[in-house]
N, C-alpha and C positions, 0 to 999 in steps of 0.2 A: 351560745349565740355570738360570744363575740372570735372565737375561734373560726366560726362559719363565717366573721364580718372580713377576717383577718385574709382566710383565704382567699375571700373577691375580689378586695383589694388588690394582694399580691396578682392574682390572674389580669385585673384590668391593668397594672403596671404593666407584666408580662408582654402582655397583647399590647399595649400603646409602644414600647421600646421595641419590639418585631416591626410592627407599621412605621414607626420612624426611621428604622434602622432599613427596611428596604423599600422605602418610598422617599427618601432622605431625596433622592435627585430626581424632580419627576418631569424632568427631561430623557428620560433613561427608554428603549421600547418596550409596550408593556409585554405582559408576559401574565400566567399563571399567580393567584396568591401564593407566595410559600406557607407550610405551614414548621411550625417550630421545629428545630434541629434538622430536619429533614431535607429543608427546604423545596424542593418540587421534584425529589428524586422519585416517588413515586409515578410522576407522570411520564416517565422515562423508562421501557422495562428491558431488562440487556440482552432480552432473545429479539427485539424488533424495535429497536432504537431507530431506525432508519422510516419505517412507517409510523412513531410517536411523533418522532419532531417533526414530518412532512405534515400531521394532522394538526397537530399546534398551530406550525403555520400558517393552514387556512383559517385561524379562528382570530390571530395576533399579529399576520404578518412574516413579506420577506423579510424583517428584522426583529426577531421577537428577545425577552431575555428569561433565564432562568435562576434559578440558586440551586445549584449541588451542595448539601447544607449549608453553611452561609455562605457560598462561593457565587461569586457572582457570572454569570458566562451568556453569552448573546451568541443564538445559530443565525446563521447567514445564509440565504438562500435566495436564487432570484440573478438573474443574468445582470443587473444593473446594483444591485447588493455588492456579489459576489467579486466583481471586477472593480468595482471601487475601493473592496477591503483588500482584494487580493495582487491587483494593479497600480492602480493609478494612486491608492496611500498605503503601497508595499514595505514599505519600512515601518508606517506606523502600524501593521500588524505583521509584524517579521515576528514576535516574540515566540516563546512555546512556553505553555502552562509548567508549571512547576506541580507534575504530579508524581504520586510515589515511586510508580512502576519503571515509570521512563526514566527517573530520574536515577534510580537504583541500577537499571540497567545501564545508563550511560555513563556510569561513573561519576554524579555532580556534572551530568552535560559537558562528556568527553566526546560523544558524539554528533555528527555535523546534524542527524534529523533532528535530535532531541536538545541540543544544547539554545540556550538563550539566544536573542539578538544582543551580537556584541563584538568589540573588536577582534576577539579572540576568533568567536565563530567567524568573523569575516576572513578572516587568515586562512581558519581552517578548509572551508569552502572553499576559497580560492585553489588551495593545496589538491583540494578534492579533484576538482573540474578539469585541473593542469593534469593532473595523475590519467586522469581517466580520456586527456585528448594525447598523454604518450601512449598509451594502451591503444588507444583506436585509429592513433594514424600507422599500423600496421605493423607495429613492434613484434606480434601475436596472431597478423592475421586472422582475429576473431571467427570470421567467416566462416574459414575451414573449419577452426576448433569447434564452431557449434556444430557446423553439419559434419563434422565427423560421430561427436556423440552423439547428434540427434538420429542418424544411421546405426546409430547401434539399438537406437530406442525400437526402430522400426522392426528389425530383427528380433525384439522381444517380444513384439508384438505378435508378428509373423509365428514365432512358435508356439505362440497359445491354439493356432489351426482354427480359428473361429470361434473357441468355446467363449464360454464368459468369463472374466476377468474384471478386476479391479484397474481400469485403465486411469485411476489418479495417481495410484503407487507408483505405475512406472512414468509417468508423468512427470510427478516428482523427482527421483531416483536419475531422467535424465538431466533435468533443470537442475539440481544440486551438485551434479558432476560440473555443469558446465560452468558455475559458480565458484566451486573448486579449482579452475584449470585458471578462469579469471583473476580471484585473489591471492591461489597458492602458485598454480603454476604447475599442477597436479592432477590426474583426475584417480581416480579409485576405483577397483573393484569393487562390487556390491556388498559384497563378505567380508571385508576390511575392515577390521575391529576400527580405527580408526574414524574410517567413514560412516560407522553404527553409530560411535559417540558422537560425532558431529548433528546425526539427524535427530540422535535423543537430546542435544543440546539445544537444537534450534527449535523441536518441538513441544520441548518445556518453556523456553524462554518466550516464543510465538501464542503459546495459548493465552500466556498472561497478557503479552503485553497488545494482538488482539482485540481478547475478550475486555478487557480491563479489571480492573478491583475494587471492590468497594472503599476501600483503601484510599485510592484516589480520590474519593467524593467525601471523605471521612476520614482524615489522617490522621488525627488521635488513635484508630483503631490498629494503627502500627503498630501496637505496642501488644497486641494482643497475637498470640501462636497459632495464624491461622496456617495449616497446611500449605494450603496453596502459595502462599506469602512464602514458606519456608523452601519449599521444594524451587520456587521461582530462585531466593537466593544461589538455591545449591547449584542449579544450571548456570547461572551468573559467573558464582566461582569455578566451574570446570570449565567453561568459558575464557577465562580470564588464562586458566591454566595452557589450554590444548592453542588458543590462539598469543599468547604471550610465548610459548616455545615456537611457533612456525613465526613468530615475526623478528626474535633475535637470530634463526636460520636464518634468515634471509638479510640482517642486517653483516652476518659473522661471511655470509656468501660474499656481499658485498658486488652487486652489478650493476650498481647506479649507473655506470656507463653505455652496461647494454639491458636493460630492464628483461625481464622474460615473462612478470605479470606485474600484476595490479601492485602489488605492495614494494615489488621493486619501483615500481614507477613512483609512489609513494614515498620513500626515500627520497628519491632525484628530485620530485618536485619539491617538498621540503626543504633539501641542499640549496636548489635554485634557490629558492624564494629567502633564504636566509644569505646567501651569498651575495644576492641585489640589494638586502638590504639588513647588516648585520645587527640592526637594530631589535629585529626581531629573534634573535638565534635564544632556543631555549624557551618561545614562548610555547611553542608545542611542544607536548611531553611524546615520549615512546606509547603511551597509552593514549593517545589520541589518536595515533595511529593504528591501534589495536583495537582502540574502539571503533574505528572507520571498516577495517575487515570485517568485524562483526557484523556491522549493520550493515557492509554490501553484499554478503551472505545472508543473512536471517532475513533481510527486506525483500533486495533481489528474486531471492530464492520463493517465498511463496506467494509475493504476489503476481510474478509471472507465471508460474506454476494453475494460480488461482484462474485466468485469465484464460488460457489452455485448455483448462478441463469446462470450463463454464461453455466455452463456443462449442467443444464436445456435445455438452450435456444439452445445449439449445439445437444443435444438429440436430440430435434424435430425437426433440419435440420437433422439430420441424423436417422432415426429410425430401419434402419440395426443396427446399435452400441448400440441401446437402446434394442434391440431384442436378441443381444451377451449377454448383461448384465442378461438381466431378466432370459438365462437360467441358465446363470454359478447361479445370488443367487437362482434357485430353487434347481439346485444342490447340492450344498452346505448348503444350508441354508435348504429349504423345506418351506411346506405354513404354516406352524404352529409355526413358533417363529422368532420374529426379527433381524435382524443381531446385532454385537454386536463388540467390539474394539479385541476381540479374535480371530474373523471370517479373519479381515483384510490378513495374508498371505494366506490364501487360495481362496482368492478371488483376481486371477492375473491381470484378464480383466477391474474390477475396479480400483484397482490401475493405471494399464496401460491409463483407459481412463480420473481419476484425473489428472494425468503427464499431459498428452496431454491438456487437460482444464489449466493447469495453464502457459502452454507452447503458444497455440495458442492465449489466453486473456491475457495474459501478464498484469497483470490490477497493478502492480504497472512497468509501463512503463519505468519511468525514474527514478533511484534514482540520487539526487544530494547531490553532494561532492562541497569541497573545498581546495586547495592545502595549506598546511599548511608551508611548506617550497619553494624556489624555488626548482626546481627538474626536471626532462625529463622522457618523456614518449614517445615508441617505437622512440628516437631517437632526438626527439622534449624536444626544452625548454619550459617549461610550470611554468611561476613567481608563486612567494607566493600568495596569496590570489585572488587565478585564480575559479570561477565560473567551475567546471567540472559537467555532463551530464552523464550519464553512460548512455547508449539505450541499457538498456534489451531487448525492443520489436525489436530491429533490430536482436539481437541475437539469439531473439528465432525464427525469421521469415526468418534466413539467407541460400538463397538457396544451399550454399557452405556446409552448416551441415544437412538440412531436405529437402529431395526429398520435392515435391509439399508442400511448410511447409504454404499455407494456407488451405490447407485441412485438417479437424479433423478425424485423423487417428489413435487412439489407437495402435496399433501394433505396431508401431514405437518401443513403449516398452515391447515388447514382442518377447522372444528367438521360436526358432523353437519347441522345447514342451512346447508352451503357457506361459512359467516361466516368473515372469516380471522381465525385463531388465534397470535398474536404468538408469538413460541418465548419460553422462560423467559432474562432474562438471564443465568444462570449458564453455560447451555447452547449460548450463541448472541452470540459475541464478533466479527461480522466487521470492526468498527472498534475493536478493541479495548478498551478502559476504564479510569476513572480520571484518572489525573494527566496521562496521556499516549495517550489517549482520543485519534481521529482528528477534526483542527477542522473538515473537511470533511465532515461524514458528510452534513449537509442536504443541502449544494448535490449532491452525488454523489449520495444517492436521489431528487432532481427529475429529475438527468438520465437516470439510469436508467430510472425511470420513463416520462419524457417519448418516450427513444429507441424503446425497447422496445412500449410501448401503438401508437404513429403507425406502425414499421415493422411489426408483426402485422396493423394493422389496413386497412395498405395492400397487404400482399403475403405470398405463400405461399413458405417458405425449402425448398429441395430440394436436395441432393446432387448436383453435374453428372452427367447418365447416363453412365454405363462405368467413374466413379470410384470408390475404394475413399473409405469413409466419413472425414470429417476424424479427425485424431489427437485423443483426448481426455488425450494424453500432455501436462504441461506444459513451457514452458523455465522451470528450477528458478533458483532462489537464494530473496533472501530473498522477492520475489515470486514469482508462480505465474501465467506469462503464459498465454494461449494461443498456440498455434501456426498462423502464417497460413494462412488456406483460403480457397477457393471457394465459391462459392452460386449458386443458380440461384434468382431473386428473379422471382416469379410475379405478375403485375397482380390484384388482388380487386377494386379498385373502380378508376373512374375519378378521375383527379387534379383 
C-alpha cells in the first residue's frame, strides 16, 4: 500500500513539474500538450512533416508552438506571421538552431547557412555576397559556362532515342558539373573517380542533413552508434579532405588578382575586406572558407537540381501546360537555335510556369530560424533562443492566397495579355527572405531557366507506355525532393 501511495505521488510531482515547466510562460502560442520526454515529436512524422504542421495549423494557428523533447520551437506560417519574423524583426530571428547535424557538418558554424547570428557570421556573409558579385559581374561569364554544360545535357539526352531513362540522373550530373566549374573552376567527366567521390560525398552528407536525425530532437542520443550518425561523419571527413586539397590549390595558384572561380574570388574578397579594415585580419579561418565551398556545392547542387526535375515531373501530369510552352519557344525562338538568357522576357508562359514550379514544390519547405533576443511575434512572447520553423509550404499552399493552390496552374502568373505577373512578396517566399534570404537565388533562376527553355524546346516529355504516372509524393525532411522517374524524351527539332 504504501509503495502503491509512493508511486502517485511521485507521478502527480512528475506531471505538475511537466505542466509548470511548459506552461511556465502562458503568453507563449499554444500548441499541442507535450507529453514526457518526447515532447510532441510524435505529432510530427519525417515522411510528411510538411502536411503535419500545415494541420496543426489549422487547429492552433499561423503561430502555433511545439517541444521536440524539451526543446521549445514555434512554426510560422501565414503571409503577416511569416514577413514579420522574416522582415520586418529580421535580426531578431536571424539565429540558427543549434542542432546536431548542422552543426557537425558546419564545423561549430563554419558555415554561412548554418552558423549563428553573430559578428563573425556578419563578416562572413558579407565575404560571401562580395565573392559571389566578383563571380557574376563576368569574371566567368557564367552564362556561357551554363549553357555550355547544359548543351551537353541535351545530347545525353538526345541519345537515349526516346527510350525511357532516369531523367533525374542526368539532371543532376549536369547541375553538379556546373557547381563544379563555379567553385572549382573545373568541370568533370562523368567517369572521373574524383567526380564519383564528390557525388557520394554530397549524397551522404544531403540525406542527413535533408532528412534530419532524431538526433536533433534528442541530443543525448549522440552518444549512441547509430549507423547513419556514423557514415554521416565519415562523408564530413572526406569532405573536409577532397575540399581542404582543392582550396590550398587555389590558395598556392594564388589569382586573387584575376579570379577564374568562386573560391578565387573568395580569397580576393577576404583580402579586401581585411585590407579595409585590418582589424578583422584572422577572424576568418581557411576553414570557413572551405566550409563556404561546401555548402555552395551541396545546397546549390540539389536544390536546383530538385526544382528541374519537379517542373519535369508536373509537365507530364499536365501536358496541356507542356503543349502552351512548346508553342510560345517555337514562336519565339523557332527550330533552328536554342533559347538562350536573352530570350527570358519574352518568353511569359515559361516564366509564369517556373513561378508556379517553385510555388507548388516548395522544396526548400522549411527554413529554420532562431530567436536571438526575447521578442513577440503577431502578439505572442516568443524567449531568446526559441527554435522557429517558418512553413513556406503552407504558404505557398494557402487556400486564403491560391484558388485550387494544389493544382499546377501557370496563369496564376499571368495578366490578361499573357504578360507575366510577378506574385506579391508576401505571398511568394521560395528562397526565403531577409537576413537569411537564400545567396543563391540568381545563379539557381539562370539555371532553371537555362535547363528548362533548351530541354522543352528540344523535346517532347511523356510517361513510358504501360507505366503508372510518376509519384507527385515527395521525399520529406527539411527539403522536398522529388522522387526518381522515367521519361520518354521525344526529338522536336534536330540537334
Amino acid at each position: 500500500m504504501f509503495e502503491e501511495l509512493a508511486w502517485f505521488i511521485l507521478a502527480v510531482i512528475l506531471v505538475t513539474l511537466i505542466v509548470n515547466h511548459f506552461t511556465a510562460n502562458r503568453n507563449l502560442p499554444s500548441g499541442p500538450f507535450p507529453l514526457p520526454i518526447i515532447g510532441n515529436a510524435h505529432k510530427v512524422s519525417p515522411d510528411s512533416r510538411h502536411v503535419d504542421l500545415t494541420t496543426l495549423e489549422k487547429q492552433y494557428g499561423k503561430v502555433f508552438r511545439l517541444y521536440l523533447g524539451s526543446q521549445l520551437a514555434v512554426v510560422v506560417s501565414g503571409r503577416k506571421a511569416l514577413r514579420e519574423a522574416l522582415v520586418t524583426k529580421s535580426a531578431e530571428f536571424a539565429g540558427r538552431p543549434n542542432l546536431y547535424t548542422a552543426t557537425y557538418y558546419s564545423d561549430n558554424g563554419k558555415a554561412v547557412a548554418f552558423a549563428d547570428y553573430s559578428l563573425e557570421w556578419k563578416l562572413h556573409r558579407k565575404i560571401v555576397v562580395s565573392a559571389l558579385r566578383i563571380y557574376n559581374t563576368g569574371v566567368l561569364k557564367q552564362g556561357s559556362t551554363i549553357s555550355d554544360e547544359f548543351d551537353l545535357l541535351l545530347k545525353r539526352v538526345h541519345s537515349k532515342n526516346g527510350q525511357p531513362h532516369d531523367i533525374t540522373k542526368e539532371i543532376r550530373l549536369a547541375v553538379t558539373n556546373v557547381i563544379c566549374n563555379l567553385v572549382f573552376g573545373s568541370r568533370y567527366e562523368l567517369d572521373d573517380p574524383e567526380f564519383t567521390a564528390l557525388l557520394k560525398i554530397h549524397n551522404g552528407i544531403w540525406k542527413m542533413l535533408a532528412s534530419g536525425s532524431v538526433v536533433d530532437a534528442f541530443p543525448w542520443l549522440k552518444f549512441l552508434p547509430f549507423k547513419s550518425i556514423l557514415n554521416f561523419k565519415e562523408k564530413c571527413k572526406e569532405r573536409d579532405e577532397l575540399f581542404g586539397r582543392i582550396y590550398r590549390e587555389h590558395v598556392d595558384a594564388n589569382r586573387i588578382d584575376d579570379p577564374q572561380d568562386l573560391t578565387d574570388a573568395l580569397l580576393k574578397a577576404k583580402k579586401e575586406a581585411e585590407d579595409e579594415d585590418s582589424s578583422i585580419k584572422g577572424f576568418l579561418t581557411d576553414q570557413h572558407l572551405i566550409m563556404t565551398m561546401s555548402e555552395v556545392f551541396i545546397g546549390g547542387m540539389e536544390t536546383t537540381a530538385s526544382t528541374m526535375c519537379w517542373a519535369l515531373l508536373y509537365l507530364i501530369h499536365n501536358p496541356h501546360v507542356q503543349e502552351m510552352l512548346h508553342q510560345e519557344l517555337d514562336r519565339v525562338i523557332g527550330p533552328h537555335r536554342l533559347p538562350g538568357l536573352e530570350d527570358k522576357e519574352n518568353l511569359p508562359y515559361l516564366e509564369a510556369a517556373i513561378t508556379e514550379t517553385l510555388r507548388i514544390s516548395s522544396v526548400g519547405a522549411f527554413a529554420p530560424h532562431k530567436t536571438t533576443v526575447d521578442t513577440t511575434l503577431q502578439g505572442y512572447h516568443i524567449p531568446t533562443n526559441t527554435t522557429v520553423f517558418a512553413n513556406l509550404w503552407s504558404l505557398h499552399h494557402d487556400p486564403e492566397i491560391w484558388d485550387d493552390p494544389n493544382e499546377f496552374r501557370p496563369t496564376r502568373f499571368l495578366d490578361e495579355e499573357g504578360n507575366f505577373l510577378p506574385p506579391k512578396p508576401d505571398q511568394f517566399l521560395p528562397f526565403s527572405a531577409g537576413r537569411r534570404g537564400c545567396l543563391g537565388e540568381s545563379l539557381a533562376r539562370i539555371q532553371v531557366f537555362l535547363v528548362l527553355a533548351r530541354l522543352l524546346h528540344s523535346f517532347k516529355f511523356k510517361n513510358p507506355p504501360g507505366s503508372d504516372p510518376p509519384s507527385l509524393e515527395p521525399i520529406t525532411g527539411l527539403a522536398l525532393m522529388p522522387r526518381p522517374f522515367s521519361v520518354c524524351a521525344l526529338n522536336r527539332h534536330s540537334l
